[in-house]
DSSP file (Angstrom, degrees, kcal/mol; ACC not computed):
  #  RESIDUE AA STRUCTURE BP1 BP2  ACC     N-H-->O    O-->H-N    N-H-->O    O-->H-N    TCO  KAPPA ALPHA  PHI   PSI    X-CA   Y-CA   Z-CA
    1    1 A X              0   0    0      0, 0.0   141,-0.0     0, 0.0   140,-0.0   0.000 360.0 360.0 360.0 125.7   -8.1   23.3  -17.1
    2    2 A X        -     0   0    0      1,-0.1    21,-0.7     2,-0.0     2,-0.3  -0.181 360.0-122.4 -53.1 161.7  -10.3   24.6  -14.5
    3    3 A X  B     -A   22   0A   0     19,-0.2    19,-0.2     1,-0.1     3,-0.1  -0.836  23.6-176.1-104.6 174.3   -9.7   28.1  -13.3
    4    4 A X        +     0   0    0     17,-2.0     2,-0.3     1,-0.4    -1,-0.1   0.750  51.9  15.5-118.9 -38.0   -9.0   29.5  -10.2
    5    5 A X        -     0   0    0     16,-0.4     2,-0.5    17,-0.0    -1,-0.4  -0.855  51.2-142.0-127.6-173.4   -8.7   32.7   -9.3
    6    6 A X        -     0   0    0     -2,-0.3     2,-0.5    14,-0.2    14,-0.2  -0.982  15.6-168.1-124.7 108.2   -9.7   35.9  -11.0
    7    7 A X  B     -B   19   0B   0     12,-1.9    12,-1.5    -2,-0.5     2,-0.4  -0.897   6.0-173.7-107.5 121.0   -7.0   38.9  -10.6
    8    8 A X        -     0   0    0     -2,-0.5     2,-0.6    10,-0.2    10,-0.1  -0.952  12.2-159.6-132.9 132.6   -8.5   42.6  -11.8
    9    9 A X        -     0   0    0     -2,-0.4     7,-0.8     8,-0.1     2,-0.4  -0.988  21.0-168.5-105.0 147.1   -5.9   45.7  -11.9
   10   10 A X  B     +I   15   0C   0     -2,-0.6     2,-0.1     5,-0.1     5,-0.1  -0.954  11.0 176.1-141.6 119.5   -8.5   48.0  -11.8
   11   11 A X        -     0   0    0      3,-0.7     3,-0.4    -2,-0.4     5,-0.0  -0.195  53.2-103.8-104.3-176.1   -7.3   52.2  -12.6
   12   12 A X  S    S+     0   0    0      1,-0.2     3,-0.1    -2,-0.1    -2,-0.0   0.642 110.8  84.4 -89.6 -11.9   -9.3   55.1  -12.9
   13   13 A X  S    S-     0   0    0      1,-0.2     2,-0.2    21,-0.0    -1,-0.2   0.774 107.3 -82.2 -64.4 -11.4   -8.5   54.5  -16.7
   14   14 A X  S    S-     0   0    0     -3,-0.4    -3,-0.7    20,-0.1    -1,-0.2  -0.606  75.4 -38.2 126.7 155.5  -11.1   52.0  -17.7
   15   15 A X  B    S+I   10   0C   0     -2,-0.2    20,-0.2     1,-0.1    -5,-0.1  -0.454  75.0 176.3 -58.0 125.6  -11.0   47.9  -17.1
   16   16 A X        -     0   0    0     -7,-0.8    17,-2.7    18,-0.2     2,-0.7   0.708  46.3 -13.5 -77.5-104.1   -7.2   47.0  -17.8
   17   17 A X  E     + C   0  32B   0     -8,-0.2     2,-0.7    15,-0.2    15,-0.2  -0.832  57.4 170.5-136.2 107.9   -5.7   44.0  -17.6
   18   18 A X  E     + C   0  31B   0     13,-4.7    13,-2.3    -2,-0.7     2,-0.3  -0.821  13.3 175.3-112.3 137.5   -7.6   40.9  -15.6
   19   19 A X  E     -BC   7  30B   0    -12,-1.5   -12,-1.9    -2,-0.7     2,-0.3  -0.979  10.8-164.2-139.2 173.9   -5.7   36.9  -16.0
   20   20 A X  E     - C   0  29B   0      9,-2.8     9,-1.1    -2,-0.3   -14,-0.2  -0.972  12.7-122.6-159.4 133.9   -6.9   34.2  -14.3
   21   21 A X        -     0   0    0     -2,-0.3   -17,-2.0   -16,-0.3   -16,-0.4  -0.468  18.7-109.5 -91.7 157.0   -4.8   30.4  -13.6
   22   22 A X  B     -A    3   0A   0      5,-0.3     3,-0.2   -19,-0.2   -19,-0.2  -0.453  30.5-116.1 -71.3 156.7   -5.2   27.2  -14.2
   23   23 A X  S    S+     0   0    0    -21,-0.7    -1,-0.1     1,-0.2   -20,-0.1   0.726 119.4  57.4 -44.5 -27.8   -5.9   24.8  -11.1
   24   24 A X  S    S-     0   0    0    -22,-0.3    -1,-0.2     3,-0.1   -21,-0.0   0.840 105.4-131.9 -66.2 -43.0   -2.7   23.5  -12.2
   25   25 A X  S    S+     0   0    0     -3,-0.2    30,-3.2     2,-0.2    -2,-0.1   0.517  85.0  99.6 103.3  19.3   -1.1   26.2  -11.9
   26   26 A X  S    S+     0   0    0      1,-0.2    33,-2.6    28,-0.2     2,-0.4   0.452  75.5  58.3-114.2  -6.2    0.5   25.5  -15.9
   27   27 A X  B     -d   59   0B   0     31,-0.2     2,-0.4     2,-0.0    -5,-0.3  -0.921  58.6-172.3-161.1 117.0   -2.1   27.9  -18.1
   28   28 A X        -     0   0    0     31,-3.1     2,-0.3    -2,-0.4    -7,-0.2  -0.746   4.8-168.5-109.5 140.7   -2.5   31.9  -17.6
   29   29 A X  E     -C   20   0B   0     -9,-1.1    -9,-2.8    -2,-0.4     2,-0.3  -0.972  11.6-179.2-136.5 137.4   -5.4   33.5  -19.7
   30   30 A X  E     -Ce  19  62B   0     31,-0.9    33,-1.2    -2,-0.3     2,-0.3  -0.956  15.9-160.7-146.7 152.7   -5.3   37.3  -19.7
   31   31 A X  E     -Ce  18  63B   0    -13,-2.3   -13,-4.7    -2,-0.3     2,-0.6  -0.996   4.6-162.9-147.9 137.4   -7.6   39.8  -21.3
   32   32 A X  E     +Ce  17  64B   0     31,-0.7    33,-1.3    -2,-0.3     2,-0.2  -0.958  29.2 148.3-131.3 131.8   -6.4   43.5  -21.9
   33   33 A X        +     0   0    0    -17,-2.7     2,-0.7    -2,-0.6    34,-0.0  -0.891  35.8  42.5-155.4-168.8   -9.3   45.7  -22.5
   34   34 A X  S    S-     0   0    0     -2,-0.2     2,-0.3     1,-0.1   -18,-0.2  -0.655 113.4 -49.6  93.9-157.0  -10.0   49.4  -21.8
   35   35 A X        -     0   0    0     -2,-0.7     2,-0.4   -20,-0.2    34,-0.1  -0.903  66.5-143.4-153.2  94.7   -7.3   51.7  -22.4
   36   36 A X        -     0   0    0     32,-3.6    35,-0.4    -2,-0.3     2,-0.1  -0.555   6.8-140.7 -76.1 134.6   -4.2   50.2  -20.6
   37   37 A X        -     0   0    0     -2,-0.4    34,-0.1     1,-0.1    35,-0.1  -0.020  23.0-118.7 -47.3 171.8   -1.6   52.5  -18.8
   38   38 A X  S >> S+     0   0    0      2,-0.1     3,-1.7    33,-0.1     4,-1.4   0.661 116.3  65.0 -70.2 -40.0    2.0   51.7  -19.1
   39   39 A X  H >> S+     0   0    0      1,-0.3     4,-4.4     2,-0.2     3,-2.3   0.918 102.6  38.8 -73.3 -48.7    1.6   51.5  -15.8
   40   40 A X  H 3> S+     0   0    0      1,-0.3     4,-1.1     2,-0.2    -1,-0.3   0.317 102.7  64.3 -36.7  -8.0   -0.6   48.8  -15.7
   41   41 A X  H <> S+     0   0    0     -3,-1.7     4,-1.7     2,-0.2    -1,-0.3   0.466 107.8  46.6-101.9 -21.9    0.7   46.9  -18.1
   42   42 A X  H <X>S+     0   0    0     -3,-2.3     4,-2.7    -4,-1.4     5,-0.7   0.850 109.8  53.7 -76.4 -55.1    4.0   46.7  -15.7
   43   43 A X  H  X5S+     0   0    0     -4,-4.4     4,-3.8    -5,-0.4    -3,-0.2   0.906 110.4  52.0 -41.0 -45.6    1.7   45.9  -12.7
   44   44 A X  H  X5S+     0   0    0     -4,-1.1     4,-2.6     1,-0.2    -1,-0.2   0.945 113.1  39.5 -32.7 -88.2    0.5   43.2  -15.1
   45   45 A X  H  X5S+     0   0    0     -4,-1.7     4,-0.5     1,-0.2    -1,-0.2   0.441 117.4  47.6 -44.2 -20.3    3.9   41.8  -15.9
   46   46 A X  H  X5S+     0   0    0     -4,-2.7     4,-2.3     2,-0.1     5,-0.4   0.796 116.2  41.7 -81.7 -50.3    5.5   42.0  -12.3
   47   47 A X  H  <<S+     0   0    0     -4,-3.8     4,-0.3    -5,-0.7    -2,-0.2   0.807 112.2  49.3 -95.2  -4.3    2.7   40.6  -10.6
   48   48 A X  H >< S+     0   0    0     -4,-2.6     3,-0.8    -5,-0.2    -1,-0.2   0.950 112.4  57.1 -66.3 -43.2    1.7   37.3  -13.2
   49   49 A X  H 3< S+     0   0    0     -4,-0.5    -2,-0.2     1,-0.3    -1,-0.1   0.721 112.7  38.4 -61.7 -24.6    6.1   36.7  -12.9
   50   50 A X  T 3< S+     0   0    0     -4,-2.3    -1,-0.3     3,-0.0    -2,-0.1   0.547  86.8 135.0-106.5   6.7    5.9   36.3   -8.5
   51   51 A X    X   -     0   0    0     -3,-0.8     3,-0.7    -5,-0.4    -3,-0.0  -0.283  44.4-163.5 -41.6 117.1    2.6   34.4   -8.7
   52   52 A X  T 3  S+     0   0    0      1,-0.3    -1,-0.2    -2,-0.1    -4,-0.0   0.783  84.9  52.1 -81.6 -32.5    3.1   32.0   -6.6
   53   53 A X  T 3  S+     0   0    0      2,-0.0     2,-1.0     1,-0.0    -1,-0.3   0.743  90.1  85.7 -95.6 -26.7    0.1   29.9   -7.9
   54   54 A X  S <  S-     0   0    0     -3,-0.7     2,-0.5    -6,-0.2   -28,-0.2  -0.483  70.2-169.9 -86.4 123.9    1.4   30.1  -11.8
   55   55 A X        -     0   0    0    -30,-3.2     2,-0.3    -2,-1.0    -2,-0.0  -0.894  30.1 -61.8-111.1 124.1    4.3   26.9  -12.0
   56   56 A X  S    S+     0   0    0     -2,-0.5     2,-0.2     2,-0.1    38,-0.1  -0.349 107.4  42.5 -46.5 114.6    6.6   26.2  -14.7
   57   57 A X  S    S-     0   0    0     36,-0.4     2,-0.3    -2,-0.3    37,-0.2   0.532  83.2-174.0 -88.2 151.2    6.2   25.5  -18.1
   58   58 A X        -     0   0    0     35,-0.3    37,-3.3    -2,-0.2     2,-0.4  -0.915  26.0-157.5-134.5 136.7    3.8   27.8  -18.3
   59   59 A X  B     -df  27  95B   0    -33,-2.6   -31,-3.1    -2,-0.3    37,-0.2  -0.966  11.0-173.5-113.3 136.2    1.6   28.7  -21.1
   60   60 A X        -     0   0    0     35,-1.7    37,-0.5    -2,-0.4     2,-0.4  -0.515   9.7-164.3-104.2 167.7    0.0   32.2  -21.3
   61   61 A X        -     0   0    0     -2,-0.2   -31,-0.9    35,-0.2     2,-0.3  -0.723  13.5-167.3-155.8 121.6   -2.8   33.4  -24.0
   62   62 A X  E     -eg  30  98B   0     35,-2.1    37,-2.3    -2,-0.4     2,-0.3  -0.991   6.4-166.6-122.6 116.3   -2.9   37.1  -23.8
   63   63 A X  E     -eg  31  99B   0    -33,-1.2   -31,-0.7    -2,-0.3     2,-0.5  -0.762   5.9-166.9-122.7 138.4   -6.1   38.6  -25.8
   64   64 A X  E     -e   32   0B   0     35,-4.6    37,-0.2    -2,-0.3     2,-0.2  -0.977  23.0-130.3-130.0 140.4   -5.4   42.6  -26.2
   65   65 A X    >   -     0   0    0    -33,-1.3     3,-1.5    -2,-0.5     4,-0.1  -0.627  38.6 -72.9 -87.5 149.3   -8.9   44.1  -27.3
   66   66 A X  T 3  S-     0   0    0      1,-0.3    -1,-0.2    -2,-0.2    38,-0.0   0.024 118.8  -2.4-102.0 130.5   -9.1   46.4  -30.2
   67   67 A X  T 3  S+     0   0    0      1,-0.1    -1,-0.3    -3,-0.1   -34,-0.1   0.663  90.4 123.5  57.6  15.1   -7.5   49.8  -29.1
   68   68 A X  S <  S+     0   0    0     -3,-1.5   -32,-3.6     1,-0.2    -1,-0.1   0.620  78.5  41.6 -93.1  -4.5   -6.8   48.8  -25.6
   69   69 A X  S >  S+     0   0    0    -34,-0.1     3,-4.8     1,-0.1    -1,-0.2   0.416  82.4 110.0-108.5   1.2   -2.8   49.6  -26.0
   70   70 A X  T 3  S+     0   0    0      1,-0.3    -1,-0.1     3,-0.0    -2,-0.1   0.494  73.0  54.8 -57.9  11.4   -3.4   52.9  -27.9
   71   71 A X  T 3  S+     0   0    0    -35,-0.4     2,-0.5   -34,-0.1    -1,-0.3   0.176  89.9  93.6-129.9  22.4   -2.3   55.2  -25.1
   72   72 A X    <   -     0   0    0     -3,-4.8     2,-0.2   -35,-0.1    38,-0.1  -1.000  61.6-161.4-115.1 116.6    1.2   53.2  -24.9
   73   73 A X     >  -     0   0    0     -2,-0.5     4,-1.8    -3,-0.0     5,-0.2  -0.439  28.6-113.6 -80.8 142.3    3.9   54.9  -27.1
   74   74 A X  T  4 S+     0   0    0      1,-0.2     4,-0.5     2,-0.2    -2,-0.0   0.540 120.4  63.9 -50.0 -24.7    6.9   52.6  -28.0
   75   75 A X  T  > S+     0   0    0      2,-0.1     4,-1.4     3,-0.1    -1,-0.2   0.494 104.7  47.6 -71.3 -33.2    9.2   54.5  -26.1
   76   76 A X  H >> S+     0   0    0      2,-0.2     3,-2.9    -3,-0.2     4,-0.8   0.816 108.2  59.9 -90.0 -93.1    6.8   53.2  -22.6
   77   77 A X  H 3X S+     0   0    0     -4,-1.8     4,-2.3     1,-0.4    -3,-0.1   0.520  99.8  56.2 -18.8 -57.1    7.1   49.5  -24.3
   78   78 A X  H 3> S+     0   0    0     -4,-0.5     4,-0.6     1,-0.2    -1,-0.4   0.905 113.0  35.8 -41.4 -53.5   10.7   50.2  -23.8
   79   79 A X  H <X S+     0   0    0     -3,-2.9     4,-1.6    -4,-1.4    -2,-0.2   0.509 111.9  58.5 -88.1 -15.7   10.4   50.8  -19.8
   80   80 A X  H  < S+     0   0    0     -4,-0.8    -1,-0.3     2,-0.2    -2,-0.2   0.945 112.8  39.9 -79.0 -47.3    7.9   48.4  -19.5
   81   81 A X  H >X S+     0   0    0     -4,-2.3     4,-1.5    -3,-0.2     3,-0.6   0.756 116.2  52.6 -32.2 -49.8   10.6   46.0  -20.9
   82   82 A X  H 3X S+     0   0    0     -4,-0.6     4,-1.0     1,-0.2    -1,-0.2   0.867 109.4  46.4 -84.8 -29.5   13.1   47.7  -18.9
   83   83 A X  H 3< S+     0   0    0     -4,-1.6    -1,-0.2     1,-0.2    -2,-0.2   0.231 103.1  60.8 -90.7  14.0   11.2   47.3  -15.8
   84   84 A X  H <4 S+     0   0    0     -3,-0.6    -1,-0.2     2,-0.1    -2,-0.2   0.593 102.7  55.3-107.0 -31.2   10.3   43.6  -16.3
   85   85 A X  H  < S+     0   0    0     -4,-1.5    -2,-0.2     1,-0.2    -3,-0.1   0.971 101.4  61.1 -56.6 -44.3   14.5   42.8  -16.4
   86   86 A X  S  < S+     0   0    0     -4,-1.0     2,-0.4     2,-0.1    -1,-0.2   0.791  83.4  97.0 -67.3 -31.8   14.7   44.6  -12.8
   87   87 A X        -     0   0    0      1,-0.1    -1,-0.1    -4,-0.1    -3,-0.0  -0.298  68.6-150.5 -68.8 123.0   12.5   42.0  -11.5
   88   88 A X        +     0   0    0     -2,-0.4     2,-0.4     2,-0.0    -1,-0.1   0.496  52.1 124.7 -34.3 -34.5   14.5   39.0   -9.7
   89   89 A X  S    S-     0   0    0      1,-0.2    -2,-0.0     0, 0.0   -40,-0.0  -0.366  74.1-118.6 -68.3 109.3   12.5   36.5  -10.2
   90   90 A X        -     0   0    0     -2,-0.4     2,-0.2     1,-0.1    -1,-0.2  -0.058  43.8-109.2 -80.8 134.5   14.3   33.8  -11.9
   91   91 A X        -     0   0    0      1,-0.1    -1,-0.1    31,-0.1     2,-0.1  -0.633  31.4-131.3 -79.0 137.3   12.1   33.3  -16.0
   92   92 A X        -     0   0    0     -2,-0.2     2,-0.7     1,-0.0    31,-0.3  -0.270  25.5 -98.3 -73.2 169.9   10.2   30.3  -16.5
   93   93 A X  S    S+     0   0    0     -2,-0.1   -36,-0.4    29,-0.1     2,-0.4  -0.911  71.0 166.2 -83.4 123.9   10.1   27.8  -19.5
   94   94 A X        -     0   0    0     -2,-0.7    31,-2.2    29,-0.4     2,-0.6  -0.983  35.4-162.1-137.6 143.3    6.8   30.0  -20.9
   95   95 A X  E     -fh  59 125B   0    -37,-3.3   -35,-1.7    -2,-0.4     2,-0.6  -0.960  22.5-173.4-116.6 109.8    5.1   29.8  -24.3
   96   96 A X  E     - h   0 126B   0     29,-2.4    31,-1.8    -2,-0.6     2,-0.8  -0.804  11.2-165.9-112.0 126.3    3.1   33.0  -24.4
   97   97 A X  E     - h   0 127B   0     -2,-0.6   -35,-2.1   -37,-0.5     2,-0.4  -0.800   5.2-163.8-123.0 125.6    0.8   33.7  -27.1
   98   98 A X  E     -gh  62 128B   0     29,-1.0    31,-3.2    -2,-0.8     2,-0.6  -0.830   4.1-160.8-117.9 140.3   -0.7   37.5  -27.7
   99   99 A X  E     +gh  63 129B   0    -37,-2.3   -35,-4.6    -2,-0.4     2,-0.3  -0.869  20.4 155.3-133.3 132.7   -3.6   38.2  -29.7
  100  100 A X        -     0   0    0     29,-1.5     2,-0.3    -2,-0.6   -35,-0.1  -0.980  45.1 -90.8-140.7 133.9   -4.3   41.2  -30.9
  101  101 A X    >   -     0   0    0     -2,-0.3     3,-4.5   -37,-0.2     7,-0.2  -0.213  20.0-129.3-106.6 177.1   -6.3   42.2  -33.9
  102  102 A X  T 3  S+     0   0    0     -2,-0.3    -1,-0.1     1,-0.3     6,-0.1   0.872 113.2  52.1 -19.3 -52.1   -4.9   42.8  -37.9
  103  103 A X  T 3  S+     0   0    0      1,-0.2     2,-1.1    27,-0.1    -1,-0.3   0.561  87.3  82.9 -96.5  25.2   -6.7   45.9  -37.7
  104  104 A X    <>  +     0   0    0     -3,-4.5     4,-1.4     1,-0.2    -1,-0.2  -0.798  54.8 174.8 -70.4  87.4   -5.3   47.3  -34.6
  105  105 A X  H  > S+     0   0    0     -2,-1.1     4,-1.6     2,-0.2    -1,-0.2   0.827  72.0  43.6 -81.5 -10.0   -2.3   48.7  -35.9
  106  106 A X  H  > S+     0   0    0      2,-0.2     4,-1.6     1,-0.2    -1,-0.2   0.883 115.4  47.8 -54.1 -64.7   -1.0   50.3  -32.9
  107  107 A X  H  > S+     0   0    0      2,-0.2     4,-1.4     3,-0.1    -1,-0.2   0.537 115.0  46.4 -79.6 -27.6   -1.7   47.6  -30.9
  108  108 A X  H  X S+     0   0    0     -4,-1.4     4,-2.3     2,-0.2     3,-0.3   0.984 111.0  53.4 -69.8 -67.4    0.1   44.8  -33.8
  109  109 A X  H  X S+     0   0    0     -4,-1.6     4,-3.1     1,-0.3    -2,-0.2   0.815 112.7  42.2 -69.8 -39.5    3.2   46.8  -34.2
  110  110 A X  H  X S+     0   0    0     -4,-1.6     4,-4.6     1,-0.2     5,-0.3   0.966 117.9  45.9 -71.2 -39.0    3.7   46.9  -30.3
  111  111 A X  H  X S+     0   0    0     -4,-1.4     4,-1.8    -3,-0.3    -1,-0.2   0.858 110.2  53.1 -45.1 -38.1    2.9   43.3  -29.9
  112  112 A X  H >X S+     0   0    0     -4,-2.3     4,-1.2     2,-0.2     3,-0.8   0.985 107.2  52.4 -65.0 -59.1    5.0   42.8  -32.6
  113  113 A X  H 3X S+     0   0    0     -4,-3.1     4,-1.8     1,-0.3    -2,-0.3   0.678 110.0  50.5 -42.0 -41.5    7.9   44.9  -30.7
  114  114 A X  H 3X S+     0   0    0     -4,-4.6     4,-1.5    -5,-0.2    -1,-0.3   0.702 100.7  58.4 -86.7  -6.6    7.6   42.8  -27.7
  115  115 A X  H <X S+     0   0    0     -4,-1.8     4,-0.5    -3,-0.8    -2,-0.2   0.959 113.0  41.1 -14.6 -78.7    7.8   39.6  -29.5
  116  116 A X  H >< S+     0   0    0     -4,-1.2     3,-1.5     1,-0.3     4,-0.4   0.880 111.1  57.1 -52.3 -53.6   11.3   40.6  -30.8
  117  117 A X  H >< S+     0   0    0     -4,-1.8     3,-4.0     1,-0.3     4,-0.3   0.921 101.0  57.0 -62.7 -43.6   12.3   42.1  -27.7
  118  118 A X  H 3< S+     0   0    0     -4,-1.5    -1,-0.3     1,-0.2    -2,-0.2   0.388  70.7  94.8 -80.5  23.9   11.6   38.7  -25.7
  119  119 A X  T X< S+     0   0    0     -3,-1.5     3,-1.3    -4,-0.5    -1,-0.2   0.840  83.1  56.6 -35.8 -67.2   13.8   37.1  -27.7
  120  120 A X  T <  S+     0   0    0     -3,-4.0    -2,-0.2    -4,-0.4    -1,-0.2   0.659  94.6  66.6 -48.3  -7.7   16.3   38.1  -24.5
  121  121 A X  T >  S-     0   0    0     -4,-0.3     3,-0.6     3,-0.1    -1,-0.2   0.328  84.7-168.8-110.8  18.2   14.4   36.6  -22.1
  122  122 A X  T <  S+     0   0    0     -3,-1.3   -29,-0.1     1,-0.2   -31,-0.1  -0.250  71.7  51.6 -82.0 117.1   14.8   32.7  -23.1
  123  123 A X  T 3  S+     0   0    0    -31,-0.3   -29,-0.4   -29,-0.1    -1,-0.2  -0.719  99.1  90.6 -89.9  -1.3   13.1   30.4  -22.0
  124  124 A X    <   -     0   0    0     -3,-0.6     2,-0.5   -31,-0.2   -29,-0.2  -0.347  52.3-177.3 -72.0 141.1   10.5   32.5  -22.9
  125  125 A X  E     -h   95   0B   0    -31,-2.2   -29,-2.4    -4,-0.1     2,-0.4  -0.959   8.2-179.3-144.1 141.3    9.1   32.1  -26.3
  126  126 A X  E     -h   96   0B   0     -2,-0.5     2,-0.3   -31,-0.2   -29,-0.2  -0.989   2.2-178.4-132.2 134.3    6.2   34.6  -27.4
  127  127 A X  E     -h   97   0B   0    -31,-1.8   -29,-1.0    -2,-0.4     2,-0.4  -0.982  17.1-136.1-134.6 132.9    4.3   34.8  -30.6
  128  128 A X  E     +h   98   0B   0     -2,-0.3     2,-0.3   -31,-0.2   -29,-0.2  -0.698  21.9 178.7-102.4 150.9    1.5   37.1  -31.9
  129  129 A X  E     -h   99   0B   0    -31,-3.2   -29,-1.5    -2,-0.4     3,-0.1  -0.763  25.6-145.9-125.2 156.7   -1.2   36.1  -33.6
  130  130 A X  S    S+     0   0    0     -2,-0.3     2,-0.5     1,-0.2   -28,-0.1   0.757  86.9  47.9-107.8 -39.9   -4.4   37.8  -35.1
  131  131 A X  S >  S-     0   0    0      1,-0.1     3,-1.3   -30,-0.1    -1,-0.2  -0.925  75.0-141.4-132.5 130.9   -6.9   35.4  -34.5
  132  132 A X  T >> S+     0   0    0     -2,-0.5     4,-4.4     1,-0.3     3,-1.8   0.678 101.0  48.0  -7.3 -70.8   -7.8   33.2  -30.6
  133  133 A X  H 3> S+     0   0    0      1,-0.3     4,-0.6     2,-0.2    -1,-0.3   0.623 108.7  53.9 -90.2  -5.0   -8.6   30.1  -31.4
  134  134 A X  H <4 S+     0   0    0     -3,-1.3    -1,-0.3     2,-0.2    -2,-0.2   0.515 115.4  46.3 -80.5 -22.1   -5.3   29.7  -34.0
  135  135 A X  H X> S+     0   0    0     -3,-1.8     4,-1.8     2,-0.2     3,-1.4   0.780 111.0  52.6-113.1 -34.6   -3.0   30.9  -30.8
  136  136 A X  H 3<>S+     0   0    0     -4,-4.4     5,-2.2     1,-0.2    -3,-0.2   0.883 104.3  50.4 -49.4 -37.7   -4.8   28.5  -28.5
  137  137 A X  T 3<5S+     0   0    0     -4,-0.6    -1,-0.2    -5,-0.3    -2,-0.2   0.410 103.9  69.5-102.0   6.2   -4.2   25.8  -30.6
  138  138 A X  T <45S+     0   0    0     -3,-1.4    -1,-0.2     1,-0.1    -2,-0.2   0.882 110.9  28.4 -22.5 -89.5   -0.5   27.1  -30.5
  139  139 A X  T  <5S-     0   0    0     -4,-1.8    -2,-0.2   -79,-0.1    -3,-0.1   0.129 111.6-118.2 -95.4  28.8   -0.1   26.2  -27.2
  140  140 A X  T   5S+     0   0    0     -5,-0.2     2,-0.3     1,-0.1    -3,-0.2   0.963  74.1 112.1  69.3  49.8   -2.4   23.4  -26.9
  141  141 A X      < -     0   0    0     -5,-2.2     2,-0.2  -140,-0.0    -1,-0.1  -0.869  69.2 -93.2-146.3-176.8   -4.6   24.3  -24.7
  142  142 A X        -     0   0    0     -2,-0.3     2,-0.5    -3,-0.1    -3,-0.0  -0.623  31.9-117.7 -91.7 149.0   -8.9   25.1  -25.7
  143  143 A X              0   0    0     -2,-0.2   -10,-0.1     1,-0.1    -1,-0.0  -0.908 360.0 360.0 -55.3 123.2  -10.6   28.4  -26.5
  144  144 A X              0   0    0     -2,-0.5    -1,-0.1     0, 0.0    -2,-0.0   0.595 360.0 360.0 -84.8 360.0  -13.1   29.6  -24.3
């Protein structure tokens, strides 16, 4: 899949959270690096769910970089959670796959926690994975 555009939230904290679509509009690639906010990590999740250019079924590959979540408590996971229900926007059929690695534990155990949580959210189905080209070949799609 080609891409098309390039989306950057860019905080005073350090590079967060960039994704970028397919031409199709079917295959989100996202790279979380830095030291993500909670807040960003909402901005994230609000604004990939009204993209107008991302169309249903959707597959996501979410790459979280070694320490990049370490300033998100579990308690903020919650509200991030809580502030992804508020949003209206009617869920897609999406197969999201997050990779994050073994020896992040911070960064596993939350991944892990939002896994469970989006359980609620179905059509959604999310699984974390440790290593890229094993969650790409998940959802079918190539590592770049």
């Amino acid at each position: 899949h080609s891409l098309l555009v390039l989306l950057a939230f860019k905080k005073e904290e350090g590079m967060p959270i960039t994704y970028s679509v397919s031409s199709d509009g079917h295959v989100i690639r996202a790279i979380a690096g830095g030291h993500v906010t909670p807040e960003e990590f909402v901005d994230y999740e609000i604004d990939h769910a009204i993209d107008k250019r991302i169309k249903s079924p959707v597959t996501e590959l979410f790459e979280i970089r070694y320490n990049a979540l370490k300033n998100i408590t579990m308690d903020e996971m919650k509200k991030v959670l809580e502030r992804r229900g508020e949003n209206k926007t009617p869920h897609t059929i999406h197969r999201c796959a997050i990779v994050v690695s073994p020896n992040d534990t911070h960064g596993w155990n939350l991944a892990k926690f939002y896994e469970g949580m989006t359980i609620l959210h179905a059509p959604e189905s999310v699984i974390v994975f440790g290593d890229p080209v094993v969650a790409a070949s998940w959802l079918g799609i190539e590592h770049d």
